[in-house]
N, C-alpha and C positions, 0 to 999 in steps of 0.2 A: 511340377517339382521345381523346387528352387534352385542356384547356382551353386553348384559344388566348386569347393575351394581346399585344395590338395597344400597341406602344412606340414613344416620338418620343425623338429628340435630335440634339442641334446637333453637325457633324462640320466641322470647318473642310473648303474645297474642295482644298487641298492636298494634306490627307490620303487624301482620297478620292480624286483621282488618282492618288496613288501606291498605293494598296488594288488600283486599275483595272489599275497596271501589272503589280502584284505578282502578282496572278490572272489575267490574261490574259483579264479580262474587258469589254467597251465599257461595260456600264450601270454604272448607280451599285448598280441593285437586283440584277444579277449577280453584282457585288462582294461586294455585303453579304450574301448568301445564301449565298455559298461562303464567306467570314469566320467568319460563326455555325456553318455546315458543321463546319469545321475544327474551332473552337471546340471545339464538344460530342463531336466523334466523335475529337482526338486524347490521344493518354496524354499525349503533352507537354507540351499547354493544362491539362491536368487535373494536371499536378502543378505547376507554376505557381500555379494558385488554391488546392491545396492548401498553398502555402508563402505566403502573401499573409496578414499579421496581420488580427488581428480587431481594432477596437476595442470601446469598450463602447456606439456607437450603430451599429456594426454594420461591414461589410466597408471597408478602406480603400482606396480606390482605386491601381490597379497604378501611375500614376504618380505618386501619393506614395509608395507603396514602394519607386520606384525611386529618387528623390529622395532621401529616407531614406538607403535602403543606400547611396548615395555619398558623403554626409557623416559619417555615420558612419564610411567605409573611412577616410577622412582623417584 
């Protein structure tokens, strides 16, 4: 087994409700475990990050990308 690697971050309670609805799950920790699930095991998350710019301090976060691509279309 590979190296686990223990991560915090701040998830407004919104979000995470509607994460909860969205999977069909009660906890916050069943949520996020089927999220990251999906995450790494679908082609469609995977070509998403594949299409997500780099910059020169490294990945730029999907909502500035998306941020981005709407002012730009304008």
């Amino acid at each position: 087994m590979g190296k686990l690697l223990i991560v915090q971050t701040k998830i407004p309670k919104d979000k995470i409700e509607k994460l909860k609805l969205k999977t069909g799950k009660s906890t916050i920790k069943e949520a996020l475990s089927e999220a990251v699930y999906h995450y790494i095991y679908c082609p469609l998350a995977r070509k998403i990050d594949e299409s997500i710019e780099r910059s020169r301090r490294g990945r730029k976060p999907l909502y500035l990308k998306e941020i981005s691509d709407t002012y730009e279309s304008k």
